[in-house]
VEXGUVEX-997662 format. One record per residue (C-alpha): x, y, z; chain; residue in three letters; residue number from 1. Coordinates in nm, 4 decimals, padded with zeros to 6 digits, m for minus. Layout:
<sites>
X Y Z A ALA NUM
...
</sites>
This chain:
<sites>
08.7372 11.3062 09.8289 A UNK 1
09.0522 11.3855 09.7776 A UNK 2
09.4355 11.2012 09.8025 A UNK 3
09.7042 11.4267 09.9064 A UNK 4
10.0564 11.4511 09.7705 A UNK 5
10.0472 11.1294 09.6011 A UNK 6
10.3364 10.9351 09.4215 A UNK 7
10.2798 10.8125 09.1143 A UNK 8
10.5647 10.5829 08.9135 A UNK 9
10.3620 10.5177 08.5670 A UNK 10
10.4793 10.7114 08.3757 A UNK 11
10.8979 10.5607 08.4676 A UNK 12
10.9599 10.8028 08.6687 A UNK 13
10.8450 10.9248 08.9892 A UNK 14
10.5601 11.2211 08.9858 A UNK 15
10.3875 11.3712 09.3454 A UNK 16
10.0473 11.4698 09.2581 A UNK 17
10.0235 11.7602 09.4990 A UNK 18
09.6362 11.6639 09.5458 A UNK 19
09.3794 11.3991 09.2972 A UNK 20
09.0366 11.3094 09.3063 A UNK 21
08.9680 10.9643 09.4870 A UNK 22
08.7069 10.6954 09.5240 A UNK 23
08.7569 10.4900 09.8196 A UNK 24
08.7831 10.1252 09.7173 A UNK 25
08.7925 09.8515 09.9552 A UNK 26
08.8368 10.0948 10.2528 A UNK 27
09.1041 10.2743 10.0491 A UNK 28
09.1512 10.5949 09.8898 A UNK 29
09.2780 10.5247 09.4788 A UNK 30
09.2786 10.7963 09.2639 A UNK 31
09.0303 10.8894 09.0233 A UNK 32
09.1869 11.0183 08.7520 A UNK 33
09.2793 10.9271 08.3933 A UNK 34
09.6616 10.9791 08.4272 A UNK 35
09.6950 11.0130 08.0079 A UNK 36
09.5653 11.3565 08.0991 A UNK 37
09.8580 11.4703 08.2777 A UNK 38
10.0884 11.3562 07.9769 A UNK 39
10.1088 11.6847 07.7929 A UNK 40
10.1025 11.9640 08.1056 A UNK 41
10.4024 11.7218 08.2431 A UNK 42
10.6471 11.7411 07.9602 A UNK 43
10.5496 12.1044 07.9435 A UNK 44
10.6803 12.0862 08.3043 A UNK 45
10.9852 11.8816 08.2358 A UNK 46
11.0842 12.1310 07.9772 A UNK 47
11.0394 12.4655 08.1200 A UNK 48
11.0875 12.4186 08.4393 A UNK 49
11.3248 12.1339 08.5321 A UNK 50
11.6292 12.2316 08.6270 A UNK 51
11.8301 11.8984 08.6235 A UNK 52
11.9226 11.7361 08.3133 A UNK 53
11.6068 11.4589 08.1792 A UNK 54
11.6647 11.1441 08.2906 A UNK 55
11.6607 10.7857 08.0543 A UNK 56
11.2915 10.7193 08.1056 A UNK 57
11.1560 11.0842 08.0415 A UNK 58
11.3159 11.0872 07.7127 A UNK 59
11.1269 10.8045 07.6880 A UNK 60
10.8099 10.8855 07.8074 A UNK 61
10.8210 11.2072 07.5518 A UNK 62
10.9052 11.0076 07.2373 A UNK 63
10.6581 10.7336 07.3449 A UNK 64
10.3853 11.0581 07.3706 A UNK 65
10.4669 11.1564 07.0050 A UNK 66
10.4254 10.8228 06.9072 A UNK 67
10.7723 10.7510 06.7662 A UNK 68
11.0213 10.5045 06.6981 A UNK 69
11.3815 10.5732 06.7955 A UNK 70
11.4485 10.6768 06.4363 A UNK 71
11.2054 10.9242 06.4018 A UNK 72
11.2504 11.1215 06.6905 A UNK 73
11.6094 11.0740 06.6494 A UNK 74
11.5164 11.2297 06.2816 A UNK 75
11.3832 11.5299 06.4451 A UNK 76
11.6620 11.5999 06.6871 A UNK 77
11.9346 11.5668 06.4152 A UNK 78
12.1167 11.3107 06.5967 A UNK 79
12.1192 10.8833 06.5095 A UNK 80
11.8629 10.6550 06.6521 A UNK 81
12.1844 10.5043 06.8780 A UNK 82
12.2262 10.8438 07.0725 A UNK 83
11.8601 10.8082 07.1436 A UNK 84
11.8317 10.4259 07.2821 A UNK 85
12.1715 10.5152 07.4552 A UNK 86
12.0285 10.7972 07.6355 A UNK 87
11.6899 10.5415 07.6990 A UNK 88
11.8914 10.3171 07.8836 A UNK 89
12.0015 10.5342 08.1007 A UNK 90
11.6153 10.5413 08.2860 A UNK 91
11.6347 10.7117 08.6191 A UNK 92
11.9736 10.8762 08.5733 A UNK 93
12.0314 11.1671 08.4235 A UNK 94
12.0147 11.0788 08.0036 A UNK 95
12.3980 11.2053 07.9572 A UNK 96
12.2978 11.4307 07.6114 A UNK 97
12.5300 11.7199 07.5609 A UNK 98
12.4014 12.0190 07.6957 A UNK 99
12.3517 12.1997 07.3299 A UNK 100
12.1724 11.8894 07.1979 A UNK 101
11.9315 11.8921 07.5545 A UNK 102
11.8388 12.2789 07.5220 A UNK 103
11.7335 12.2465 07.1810 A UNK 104
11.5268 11.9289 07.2120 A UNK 105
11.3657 12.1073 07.4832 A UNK 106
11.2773 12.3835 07.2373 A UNK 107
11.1709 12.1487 06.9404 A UNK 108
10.9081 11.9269 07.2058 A UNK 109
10.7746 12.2532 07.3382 A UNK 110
10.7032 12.4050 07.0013 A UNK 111
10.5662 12.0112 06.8788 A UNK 112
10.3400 12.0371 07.1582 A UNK 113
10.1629 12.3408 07.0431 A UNK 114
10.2004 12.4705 07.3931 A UNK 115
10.1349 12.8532 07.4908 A UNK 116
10.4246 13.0880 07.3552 A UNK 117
10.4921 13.1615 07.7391 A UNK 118
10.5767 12.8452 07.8312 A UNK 119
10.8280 12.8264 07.5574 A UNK 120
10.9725 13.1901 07.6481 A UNK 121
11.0175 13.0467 07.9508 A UNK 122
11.2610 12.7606 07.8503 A UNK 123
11.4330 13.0512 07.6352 A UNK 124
11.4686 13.2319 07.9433 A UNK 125
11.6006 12.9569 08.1716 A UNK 126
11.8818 12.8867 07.9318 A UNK 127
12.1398 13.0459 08.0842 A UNK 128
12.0453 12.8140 08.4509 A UNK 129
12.0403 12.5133 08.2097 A UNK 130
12.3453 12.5472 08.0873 A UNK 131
12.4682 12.4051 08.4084 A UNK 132
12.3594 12.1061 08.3177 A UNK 133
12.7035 12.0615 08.1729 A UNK 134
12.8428 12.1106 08.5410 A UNK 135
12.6197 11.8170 08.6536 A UNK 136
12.8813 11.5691 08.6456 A UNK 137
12.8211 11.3567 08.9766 A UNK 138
12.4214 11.4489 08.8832 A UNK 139
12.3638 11.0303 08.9120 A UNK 140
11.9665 11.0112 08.9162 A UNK 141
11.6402 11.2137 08.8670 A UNK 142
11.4110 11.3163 09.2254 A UNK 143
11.0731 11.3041 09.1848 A UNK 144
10.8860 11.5557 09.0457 A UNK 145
10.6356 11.7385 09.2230 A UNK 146
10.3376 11.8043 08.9759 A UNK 147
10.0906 12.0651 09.0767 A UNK 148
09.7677 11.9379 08.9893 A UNK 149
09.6137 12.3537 08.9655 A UNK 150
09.8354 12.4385 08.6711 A UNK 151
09.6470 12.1823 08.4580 A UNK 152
09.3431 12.4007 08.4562 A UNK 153
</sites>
């Protein structure tokens, strides 16, 4: 069995599952799936491909991934651990990091994750369309994503 284009909030933001494996419990379809699994492909996802500027809760879904306080990751990004929980607390809406500061982390999480060099020539690619990020003034909070289940392999 299978659920169709479901909505999924765990992970603090909202994710459409375009289709996941279900049990029916009670009468209900629930999905069968360990959602930890989607952790890595998503980021990949968020980083290469979305075109909106990350939102509060995704930069805090990635650092929570990596396992790190607000100091380390803030470590690796080169800016203060302040600029990080600032940008937290933003959660749905879009995190407010300067454009520069956005493309690299993009760049430094891909190349963390030990994903495929064509995922990461495809955030150098999209560089130029996410540089309008900066233009994204009245950009006020994050739609859902909508998470192909296929590309996870």
């Amino acid at each position: 069995m299978k659920i169709k284009n479901y909505k999924f909030e765990g992970f603090g933001f909202p994710v459409v599952f375009d289709e996941l494996p279900a049990v029916k419990v009670l009468g209900e379809l629930v999905p069968d799936v360990d959602f930890d699994q989607y952790a890595k492909p998503l980021i990949e996802h968020i980083c290469a491909h979305q075109d909106v500027p990350l939102s509060g809760n995704q930069v805090k879904f990635i650092r929570n991934y990596f396992g790190m306080s607000l100091r380390e990751f803030a470590k690796m990004l080169n800016v203060t651990h302040q600029s990080v929980m600032r940008w937290e607390s933003r959660l749905r809406s879009s995190a407010s990091i300067d454009v520069n500061t956005e493309l690299v982390m993009r760049i430094i999480i891909i190349k963390r994750l030990q994903s495929k060099d064509s995922i990461l020539r495809s955030v150098l690619e999209r560089i130029d369309r996410l540089s309008f990020i900066e233009d994204l003034k009245d950009y006020k909070k994050l739609e859902e994503i909508t998470f192909s289940t296929i590309s996870l392999g």
